[in-house]
Backbone atoms as SQL, in Angstrom:
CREATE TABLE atoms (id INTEGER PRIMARY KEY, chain TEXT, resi INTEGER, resn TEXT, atom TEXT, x REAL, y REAL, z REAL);
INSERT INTO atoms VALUES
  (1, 'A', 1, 'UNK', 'N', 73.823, 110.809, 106.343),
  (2, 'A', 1, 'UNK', 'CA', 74.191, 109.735, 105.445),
  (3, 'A', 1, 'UNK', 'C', 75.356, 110.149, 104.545),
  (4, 'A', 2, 'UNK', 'N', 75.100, 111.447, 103.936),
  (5, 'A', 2, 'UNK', 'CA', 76.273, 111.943, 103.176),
  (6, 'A', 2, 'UNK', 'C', 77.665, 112.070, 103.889),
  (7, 'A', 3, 'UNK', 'N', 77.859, 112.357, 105.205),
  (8, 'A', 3, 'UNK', 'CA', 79.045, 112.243, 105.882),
  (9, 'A', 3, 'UNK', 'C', 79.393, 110.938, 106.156),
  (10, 'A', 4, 'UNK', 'N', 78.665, 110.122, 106.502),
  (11, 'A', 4, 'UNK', 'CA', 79.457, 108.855, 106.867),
  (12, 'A', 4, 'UNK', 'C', 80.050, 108.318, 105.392),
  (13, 'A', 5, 'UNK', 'N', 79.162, 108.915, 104.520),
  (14, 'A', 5, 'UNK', 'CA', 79.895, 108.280, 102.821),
  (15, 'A', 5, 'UNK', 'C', 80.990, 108.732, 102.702),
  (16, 'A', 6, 'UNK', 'N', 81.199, 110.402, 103.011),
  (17, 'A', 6, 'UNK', 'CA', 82.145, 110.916, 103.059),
  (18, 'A', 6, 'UNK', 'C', 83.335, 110.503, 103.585),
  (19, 'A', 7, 'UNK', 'N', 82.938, 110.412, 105.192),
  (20, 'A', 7, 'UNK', 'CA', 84.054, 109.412, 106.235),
  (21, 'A', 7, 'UNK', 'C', 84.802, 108.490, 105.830),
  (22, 'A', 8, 'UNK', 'N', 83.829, 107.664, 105.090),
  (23, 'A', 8, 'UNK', 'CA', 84.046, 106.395, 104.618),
  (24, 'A', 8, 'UNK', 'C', 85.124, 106.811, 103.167),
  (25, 'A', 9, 'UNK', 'N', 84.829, 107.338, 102.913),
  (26, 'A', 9, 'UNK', 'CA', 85.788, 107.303, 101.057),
  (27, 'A', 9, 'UNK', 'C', 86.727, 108.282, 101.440),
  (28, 'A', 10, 'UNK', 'N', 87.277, 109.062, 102.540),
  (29, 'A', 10, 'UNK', 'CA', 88.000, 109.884, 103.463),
  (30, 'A', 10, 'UNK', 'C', 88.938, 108.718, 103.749),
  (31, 'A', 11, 'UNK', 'N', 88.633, 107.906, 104.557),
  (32, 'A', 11, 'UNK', 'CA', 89.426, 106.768, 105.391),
  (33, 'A', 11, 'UNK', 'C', 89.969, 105.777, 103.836),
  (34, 'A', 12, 'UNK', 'N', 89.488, 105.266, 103.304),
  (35, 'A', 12, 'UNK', 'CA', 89.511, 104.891, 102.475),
  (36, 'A', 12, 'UNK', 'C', 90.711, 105.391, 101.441),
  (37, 'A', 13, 'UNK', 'N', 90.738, 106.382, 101.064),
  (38, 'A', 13, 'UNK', 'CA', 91.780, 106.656, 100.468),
  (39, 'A', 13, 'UNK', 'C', 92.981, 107.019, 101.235),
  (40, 'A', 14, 'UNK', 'N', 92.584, 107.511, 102.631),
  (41, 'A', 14, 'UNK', 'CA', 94.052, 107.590, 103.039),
  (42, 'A', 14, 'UNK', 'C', 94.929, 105.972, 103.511),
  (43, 'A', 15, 'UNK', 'N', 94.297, 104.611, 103.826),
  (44, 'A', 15, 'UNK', 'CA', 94.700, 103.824, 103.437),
  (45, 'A', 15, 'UNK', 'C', 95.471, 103.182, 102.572),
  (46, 'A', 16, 'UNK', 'N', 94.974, 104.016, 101.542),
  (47, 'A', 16, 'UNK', 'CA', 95.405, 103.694, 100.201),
  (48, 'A', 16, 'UNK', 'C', 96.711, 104.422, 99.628),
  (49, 'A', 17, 'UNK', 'N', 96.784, 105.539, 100.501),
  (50, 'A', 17, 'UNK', 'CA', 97.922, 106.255, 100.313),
  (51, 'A', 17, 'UNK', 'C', 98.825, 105.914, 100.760),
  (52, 'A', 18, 'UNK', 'N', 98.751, 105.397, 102.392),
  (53, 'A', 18, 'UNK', 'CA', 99.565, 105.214, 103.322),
  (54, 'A', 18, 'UNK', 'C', 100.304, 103.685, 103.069),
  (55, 'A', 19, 'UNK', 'N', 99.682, 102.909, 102.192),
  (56, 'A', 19, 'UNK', 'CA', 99.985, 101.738, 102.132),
  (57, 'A', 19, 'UNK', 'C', 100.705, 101.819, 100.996),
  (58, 'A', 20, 'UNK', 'N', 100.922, 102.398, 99.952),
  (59, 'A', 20, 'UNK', 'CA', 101.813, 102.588, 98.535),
  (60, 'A', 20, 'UNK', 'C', 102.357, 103.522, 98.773),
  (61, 'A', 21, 'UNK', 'N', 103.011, 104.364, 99.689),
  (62, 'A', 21, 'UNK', 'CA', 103.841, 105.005, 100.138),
  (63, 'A', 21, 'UNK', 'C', 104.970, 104.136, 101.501),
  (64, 'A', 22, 'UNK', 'N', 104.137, 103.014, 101.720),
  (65, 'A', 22, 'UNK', 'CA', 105.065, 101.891, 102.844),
  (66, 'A', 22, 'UNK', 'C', 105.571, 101.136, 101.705),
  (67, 'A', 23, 'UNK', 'N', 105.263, 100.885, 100.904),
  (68, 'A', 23, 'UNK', 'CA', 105.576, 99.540, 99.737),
  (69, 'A', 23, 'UNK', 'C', 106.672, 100.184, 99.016),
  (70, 'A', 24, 'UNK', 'N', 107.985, 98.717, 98.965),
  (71, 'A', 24, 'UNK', 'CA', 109.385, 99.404, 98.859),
  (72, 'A', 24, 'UNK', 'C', 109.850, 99.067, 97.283),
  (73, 'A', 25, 'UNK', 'N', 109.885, 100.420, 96.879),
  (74, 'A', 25, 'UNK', 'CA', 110.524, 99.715, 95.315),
  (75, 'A', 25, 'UNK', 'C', 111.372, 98.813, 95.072),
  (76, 'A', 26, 'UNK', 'N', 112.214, 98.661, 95.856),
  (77, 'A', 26, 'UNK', 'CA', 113.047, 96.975, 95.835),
  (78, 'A', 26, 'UNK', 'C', 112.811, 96.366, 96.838),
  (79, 'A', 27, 'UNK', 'N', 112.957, 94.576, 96.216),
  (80, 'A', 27, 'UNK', 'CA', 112.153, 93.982, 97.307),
  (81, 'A', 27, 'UNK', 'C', 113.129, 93.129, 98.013),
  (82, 'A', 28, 'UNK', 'N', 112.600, 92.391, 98.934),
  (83, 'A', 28, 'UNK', 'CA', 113.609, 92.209, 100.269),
  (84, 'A', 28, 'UNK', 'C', 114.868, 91.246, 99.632),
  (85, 'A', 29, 'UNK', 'N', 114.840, 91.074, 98.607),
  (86, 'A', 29, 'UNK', 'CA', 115.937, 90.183, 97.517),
  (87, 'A', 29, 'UNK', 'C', 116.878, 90.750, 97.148),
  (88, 'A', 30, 'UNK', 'N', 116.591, 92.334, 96.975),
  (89, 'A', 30, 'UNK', 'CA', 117.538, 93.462, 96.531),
  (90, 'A', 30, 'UNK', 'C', 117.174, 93.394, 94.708),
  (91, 'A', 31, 'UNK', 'N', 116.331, 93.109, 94.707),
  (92, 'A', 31, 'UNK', 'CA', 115.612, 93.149, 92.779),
  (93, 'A', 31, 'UNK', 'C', 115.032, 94.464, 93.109),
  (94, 'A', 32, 'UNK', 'N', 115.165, 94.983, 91.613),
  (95, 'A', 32, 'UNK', 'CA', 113.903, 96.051, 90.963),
  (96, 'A', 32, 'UNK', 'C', 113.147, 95.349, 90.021),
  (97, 'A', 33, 'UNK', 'N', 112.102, 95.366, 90.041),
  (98, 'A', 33, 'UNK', 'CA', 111.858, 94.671, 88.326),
  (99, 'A', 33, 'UNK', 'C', 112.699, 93.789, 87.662),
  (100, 'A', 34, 'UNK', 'N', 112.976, 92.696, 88.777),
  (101, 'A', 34, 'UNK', 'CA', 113.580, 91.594, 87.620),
  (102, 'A', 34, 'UNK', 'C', 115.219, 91.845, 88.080),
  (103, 'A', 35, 'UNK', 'N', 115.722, 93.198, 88.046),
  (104, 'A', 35, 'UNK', 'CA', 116.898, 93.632, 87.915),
  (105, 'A', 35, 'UNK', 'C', 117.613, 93.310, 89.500),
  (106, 'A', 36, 'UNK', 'N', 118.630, 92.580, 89.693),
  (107, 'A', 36, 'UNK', 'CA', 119.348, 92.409, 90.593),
  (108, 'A', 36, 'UNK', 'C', 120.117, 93.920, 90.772),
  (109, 'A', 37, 'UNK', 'N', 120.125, 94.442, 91.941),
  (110, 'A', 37, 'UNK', 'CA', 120.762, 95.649, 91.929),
  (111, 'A', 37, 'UNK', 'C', 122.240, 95.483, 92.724),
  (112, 'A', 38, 'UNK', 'N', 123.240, 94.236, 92.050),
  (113, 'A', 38, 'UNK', 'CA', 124.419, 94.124, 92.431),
  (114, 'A', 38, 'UNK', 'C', 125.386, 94.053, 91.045),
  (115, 'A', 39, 'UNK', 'N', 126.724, 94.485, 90.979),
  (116, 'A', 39, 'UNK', 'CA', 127.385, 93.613, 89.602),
  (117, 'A', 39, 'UNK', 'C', 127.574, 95.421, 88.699),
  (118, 'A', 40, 'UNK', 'N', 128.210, 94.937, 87.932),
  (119, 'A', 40, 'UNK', 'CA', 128.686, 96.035, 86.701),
  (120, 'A', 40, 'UNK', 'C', 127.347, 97.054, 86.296),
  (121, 'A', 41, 'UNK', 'N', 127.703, 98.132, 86.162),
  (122, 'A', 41, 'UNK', 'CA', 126.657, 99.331, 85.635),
  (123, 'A', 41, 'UNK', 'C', 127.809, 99.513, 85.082),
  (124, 'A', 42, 'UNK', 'N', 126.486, 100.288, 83.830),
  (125, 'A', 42, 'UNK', 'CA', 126.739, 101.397, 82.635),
  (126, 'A', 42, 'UNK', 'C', 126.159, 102.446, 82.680),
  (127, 'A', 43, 'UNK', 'N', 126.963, 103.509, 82.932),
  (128, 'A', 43, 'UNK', 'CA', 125.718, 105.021, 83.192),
  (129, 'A', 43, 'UNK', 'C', 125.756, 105.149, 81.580),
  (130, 'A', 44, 'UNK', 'N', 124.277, 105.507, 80.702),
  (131, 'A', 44, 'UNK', 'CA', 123.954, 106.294, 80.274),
  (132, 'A', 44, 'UNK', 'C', 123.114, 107.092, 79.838),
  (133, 'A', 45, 'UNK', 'N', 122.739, 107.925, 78.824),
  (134, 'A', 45, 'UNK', 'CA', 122.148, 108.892, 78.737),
  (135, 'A', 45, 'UNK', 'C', 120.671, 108.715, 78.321),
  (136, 'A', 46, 'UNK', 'N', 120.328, 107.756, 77.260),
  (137, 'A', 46, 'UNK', 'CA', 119.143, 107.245, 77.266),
  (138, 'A', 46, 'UNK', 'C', 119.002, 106.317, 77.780),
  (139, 'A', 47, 'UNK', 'N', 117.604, 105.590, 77.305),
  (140, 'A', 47, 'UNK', 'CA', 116.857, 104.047, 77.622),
  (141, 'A', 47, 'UNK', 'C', 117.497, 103.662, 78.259),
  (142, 'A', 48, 'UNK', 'N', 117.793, 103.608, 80.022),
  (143, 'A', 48, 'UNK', 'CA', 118.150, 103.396, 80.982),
  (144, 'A', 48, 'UNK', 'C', 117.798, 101.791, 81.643),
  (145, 'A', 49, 'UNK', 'N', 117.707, 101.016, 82.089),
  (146, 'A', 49, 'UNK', 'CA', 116.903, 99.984, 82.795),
  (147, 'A', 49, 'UNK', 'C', 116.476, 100.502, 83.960),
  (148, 'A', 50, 'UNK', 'N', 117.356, 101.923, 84.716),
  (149, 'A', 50, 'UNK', 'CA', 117.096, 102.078, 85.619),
  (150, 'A', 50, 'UNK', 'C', 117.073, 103.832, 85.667),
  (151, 'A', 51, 'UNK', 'N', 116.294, 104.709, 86.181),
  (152, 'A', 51, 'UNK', 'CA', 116.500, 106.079, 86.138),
  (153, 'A', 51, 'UNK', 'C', 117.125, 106.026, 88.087),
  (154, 'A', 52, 'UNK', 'N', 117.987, 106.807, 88.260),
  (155, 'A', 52, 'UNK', 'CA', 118.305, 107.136, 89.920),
  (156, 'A', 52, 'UNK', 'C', 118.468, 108.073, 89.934),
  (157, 'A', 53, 'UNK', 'N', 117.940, 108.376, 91.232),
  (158, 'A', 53, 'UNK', 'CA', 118.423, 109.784, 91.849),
  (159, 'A', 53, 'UNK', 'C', 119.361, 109.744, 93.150),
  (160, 'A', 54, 'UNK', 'N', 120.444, 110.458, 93.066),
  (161, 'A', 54, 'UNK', 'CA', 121.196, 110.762, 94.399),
  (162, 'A', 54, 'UNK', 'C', 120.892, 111.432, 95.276),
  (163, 'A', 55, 'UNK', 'N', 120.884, 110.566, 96.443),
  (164, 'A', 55, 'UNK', 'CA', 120.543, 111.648, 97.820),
  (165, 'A', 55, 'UNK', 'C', 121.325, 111.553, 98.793),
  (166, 'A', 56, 'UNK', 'N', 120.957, 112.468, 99.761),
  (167, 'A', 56, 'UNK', 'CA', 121.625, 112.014, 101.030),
  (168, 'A', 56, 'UNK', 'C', 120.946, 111.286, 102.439),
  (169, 'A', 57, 'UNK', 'N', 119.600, 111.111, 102.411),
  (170, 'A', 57, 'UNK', 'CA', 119.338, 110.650, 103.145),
  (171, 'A', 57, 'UNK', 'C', 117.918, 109.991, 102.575),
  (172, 'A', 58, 'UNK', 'N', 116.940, 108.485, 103.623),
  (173, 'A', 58, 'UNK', 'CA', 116.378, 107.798, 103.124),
  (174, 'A', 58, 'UNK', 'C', 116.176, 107.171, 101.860),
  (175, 'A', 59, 'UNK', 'N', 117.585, 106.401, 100.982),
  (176, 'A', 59, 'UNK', 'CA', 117.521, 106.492, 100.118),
  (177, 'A', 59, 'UNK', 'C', 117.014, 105.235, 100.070),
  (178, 'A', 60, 'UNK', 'N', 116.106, 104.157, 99.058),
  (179, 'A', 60, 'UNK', 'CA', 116.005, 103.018, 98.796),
  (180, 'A', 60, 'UNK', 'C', 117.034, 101.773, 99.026),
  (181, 'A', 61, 'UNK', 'N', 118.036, 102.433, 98.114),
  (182, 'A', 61, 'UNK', 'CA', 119.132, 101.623, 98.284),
  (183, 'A', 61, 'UNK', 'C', 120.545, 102.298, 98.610),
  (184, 'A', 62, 'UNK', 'N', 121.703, 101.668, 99.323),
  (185, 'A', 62, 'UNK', 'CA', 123.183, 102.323, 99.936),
  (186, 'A', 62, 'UNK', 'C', 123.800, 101.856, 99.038),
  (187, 'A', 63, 'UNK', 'N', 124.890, 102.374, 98.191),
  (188, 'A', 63, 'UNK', 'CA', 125.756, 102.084, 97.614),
  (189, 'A', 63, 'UNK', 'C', 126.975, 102.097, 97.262),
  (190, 'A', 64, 'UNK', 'N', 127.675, 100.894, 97.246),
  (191, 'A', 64, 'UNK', 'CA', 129.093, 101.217, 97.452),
  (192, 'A', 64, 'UNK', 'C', 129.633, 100.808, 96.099),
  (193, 'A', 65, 'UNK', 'N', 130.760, 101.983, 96.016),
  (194, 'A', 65, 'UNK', 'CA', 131.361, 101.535, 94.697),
  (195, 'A', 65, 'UNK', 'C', 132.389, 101.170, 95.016),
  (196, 'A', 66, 'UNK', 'N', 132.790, 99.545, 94.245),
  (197, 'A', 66, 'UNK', 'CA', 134.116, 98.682, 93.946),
  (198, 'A', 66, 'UNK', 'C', 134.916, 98.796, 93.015),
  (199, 'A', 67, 'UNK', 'N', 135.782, 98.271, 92.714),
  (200, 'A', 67, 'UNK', 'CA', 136.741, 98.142, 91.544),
  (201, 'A', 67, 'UNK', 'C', 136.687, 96.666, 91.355),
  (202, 'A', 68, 'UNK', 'N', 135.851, 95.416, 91.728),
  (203, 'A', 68, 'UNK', 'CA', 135.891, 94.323, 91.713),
  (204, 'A', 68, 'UNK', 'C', 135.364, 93.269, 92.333),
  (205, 'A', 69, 'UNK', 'N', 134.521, 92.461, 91.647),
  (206, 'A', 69, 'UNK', 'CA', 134.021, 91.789, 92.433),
  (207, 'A', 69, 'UNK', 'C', 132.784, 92.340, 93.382),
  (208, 'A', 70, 'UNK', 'N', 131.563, 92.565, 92.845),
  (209, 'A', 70, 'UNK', 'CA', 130.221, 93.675, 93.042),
  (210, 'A', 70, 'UNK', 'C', 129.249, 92.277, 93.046),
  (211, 'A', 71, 'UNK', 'N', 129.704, 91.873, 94.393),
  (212, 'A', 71, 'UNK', 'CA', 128.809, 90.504, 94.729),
  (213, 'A', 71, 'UNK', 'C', 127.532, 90.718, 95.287),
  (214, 'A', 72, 'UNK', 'N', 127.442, 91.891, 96.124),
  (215, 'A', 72, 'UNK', 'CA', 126.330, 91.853, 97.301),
  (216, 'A', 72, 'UNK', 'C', 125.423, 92.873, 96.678),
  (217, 'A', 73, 'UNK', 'N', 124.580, 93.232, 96.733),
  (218, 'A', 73, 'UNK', 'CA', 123.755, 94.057, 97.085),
  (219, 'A', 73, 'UNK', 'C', 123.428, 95.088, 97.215),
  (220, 'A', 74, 'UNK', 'N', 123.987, 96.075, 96.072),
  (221, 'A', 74, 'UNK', 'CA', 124.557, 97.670, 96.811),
  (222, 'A', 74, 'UNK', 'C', 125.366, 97.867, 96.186),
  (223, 'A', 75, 'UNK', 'N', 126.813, 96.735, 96.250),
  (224, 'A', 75, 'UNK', 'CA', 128.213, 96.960, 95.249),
  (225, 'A', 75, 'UNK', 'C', 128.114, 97.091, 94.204),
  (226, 'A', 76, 'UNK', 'N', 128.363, 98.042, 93.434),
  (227, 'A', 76, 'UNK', 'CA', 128.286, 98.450, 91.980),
  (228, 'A', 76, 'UNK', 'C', 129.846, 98.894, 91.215),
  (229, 'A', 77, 'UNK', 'N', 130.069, 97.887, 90.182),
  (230, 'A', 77, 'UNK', 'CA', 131.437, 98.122, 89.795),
  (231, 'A', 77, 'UNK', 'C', 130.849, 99.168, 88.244),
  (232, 'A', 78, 'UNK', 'N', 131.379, 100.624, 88.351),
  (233, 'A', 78, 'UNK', 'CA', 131.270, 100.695, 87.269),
  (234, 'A', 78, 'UNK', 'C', 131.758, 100.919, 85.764),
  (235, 'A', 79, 'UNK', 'N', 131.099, 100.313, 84.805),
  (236, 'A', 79, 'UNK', 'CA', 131.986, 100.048, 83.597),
  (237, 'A', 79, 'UNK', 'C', 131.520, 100.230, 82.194),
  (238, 'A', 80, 'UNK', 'N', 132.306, 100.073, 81.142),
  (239, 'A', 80, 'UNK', 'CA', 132.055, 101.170, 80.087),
  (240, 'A', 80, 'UNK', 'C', 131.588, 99.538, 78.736),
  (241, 'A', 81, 'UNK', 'N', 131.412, 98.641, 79.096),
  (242, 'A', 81, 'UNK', 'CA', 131.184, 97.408, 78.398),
  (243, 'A', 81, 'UNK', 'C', 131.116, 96.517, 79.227),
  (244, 'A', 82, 'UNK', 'N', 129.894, 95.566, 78.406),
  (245, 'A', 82, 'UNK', 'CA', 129.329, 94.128, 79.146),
  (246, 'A', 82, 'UNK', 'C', 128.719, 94.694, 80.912),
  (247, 'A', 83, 'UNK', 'N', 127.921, 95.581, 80.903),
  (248, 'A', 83, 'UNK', 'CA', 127.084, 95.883, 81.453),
  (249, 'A', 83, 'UNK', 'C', 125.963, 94.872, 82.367),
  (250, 'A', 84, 'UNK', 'N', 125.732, 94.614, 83.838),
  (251, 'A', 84, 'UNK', 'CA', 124.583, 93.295, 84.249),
  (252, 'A', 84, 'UNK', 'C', 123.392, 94.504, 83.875),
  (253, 'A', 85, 'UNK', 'N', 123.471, 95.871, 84.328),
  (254, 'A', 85, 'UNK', 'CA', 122.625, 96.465, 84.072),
  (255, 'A', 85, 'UNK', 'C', 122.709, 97.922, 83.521),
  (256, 'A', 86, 'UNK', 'N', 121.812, 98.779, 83.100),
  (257, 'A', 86, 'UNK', 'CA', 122.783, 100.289, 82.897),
  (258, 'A', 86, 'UNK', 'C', 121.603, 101.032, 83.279),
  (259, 'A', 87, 'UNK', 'N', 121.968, 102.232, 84.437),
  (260, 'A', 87, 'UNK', 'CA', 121.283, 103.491, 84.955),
  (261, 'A', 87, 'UNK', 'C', 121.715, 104.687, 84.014),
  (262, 'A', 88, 'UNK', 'N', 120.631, 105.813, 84.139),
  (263, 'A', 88, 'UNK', 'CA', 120.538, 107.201, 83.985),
  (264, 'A', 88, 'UNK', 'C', 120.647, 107.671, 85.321),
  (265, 'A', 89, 'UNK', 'N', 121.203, 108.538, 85.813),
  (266, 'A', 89, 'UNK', 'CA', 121.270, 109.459, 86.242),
  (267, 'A', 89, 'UNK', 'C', 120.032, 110.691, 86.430),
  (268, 'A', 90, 'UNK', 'N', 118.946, 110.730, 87.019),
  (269, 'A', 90, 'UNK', 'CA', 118.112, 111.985, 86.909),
  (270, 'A', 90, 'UNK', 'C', 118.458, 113.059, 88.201),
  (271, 'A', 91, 'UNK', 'N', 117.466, 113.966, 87.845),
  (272, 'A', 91, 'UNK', 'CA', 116.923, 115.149, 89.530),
  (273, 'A', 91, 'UNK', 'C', 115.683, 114.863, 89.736),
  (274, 'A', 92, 'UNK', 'N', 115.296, 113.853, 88.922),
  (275, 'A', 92, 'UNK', 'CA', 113.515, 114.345, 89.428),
  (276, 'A', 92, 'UNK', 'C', 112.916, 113.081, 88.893),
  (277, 'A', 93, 'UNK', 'N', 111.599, 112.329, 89.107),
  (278, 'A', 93, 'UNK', 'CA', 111.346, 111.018, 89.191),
  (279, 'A', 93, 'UNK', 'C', 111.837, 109.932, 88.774),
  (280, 'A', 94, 'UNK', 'N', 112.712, 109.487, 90.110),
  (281, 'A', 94, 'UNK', 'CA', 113.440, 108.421, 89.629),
  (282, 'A', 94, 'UNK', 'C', 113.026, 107.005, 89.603),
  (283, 'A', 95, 'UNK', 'N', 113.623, 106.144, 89.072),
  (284, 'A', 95, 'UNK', 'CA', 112.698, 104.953, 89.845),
  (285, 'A', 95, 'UNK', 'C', 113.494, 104.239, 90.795),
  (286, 'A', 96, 'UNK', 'N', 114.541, 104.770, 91.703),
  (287, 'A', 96, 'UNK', 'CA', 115.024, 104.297, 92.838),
  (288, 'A', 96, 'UNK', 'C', 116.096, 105.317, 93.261),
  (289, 'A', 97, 'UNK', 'N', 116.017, 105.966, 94.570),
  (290, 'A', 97, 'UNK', 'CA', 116.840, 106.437, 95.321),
  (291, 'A', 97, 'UNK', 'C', 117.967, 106.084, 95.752),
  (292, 'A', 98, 'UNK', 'N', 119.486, 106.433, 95.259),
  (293, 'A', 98, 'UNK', 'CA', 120.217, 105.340, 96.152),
  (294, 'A', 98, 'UNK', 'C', 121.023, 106.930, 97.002),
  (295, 'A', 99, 'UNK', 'N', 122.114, 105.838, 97.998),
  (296, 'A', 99, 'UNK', 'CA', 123.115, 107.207, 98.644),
  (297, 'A', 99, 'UNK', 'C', 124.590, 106.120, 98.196),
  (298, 'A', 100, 'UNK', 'N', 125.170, 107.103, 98.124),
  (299, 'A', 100, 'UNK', 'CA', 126.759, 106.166, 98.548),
  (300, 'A', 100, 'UNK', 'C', 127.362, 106.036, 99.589),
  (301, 'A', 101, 'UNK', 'N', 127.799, 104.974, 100.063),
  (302, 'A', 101, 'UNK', 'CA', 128.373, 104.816, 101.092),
  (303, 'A', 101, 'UNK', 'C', 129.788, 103.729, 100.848),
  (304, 'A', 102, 'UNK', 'N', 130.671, 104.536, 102.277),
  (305, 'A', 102, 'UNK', 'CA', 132.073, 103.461, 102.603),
  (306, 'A', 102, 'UNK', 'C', 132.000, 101.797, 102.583),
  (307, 'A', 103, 'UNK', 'N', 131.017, 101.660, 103.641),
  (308, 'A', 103, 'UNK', 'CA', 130.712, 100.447, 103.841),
  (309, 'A', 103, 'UNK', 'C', 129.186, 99.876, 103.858),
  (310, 'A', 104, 'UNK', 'N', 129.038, 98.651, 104.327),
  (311, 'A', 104, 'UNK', 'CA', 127.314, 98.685, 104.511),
  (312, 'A', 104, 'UNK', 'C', 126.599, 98.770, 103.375),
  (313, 'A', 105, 'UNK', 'N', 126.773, 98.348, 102.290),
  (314, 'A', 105, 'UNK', 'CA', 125.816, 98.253, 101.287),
  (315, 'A', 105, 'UNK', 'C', 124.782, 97.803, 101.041),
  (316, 'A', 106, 'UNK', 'N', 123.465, 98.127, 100.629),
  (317, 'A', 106, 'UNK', 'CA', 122.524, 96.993, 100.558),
  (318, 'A', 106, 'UNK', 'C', 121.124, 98.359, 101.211),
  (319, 'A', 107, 'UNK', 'N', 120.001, 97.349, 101.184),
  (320, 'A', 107, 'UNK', 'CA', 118.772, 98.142, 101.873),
  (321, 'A', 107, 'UNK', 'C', 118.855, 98.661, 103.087),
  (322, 'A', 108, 'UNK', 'N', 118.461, 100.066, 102.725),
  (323, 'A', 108, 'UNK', 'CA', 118.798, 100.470, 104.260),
  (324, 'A', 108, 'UNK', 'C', 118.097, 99.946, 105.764);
């Protein structure tokens, strides 16, 4: 009896793992929390809207930087006033992964 309880709360949590480890911090809209992740950024140092980390591979989101016009999804113009949103920069828990890229912006 004690093993099948076991089995059971065994299976059970790895479900539970496997399923909030599939679930994508941005959602198929290209939002974080509300936050459209297209348009003007402000990097700075505190109170962030957004913490990121740079990688090179599987990142959440691809990103390309513009000089204008940061319509889609990915395109990020960035700027030092009138901000749509403003990131920090981290190494270590971020709340979204991005990479940079030439072209192709948007969810990978």
């Amino acid at each position: 009896m004690k093993k099948k309880i076991c089995l059971l709360l065994c299976l059970m949590l790895a479900l539970l793992v496997s399923s909030a480890s599939a679930a994508s911090k941005i959602n198929s809209d290209g939002y974080y929390k509300g936050i459209r992740l297209a348009g003007k950024v402000k990097v700075v140092d505190a109170f962030p809207d957004i913490k990121v980390q740079i990688v090179n591979s599987f990142p959440d989101l691809k990103v390309q930087v513009v000089e204008a016009f940061p319509d889609k999804i990915g395109q990020w113009q960035f700027v030092e006033a009138f901000p749509d949103f403003t990131i920090q920069f981290v190494n270590a828990f971020p709340d979204i992964k991005i990479q940079y890229v030439n072209s192709f912006p948007g969810l990978p």
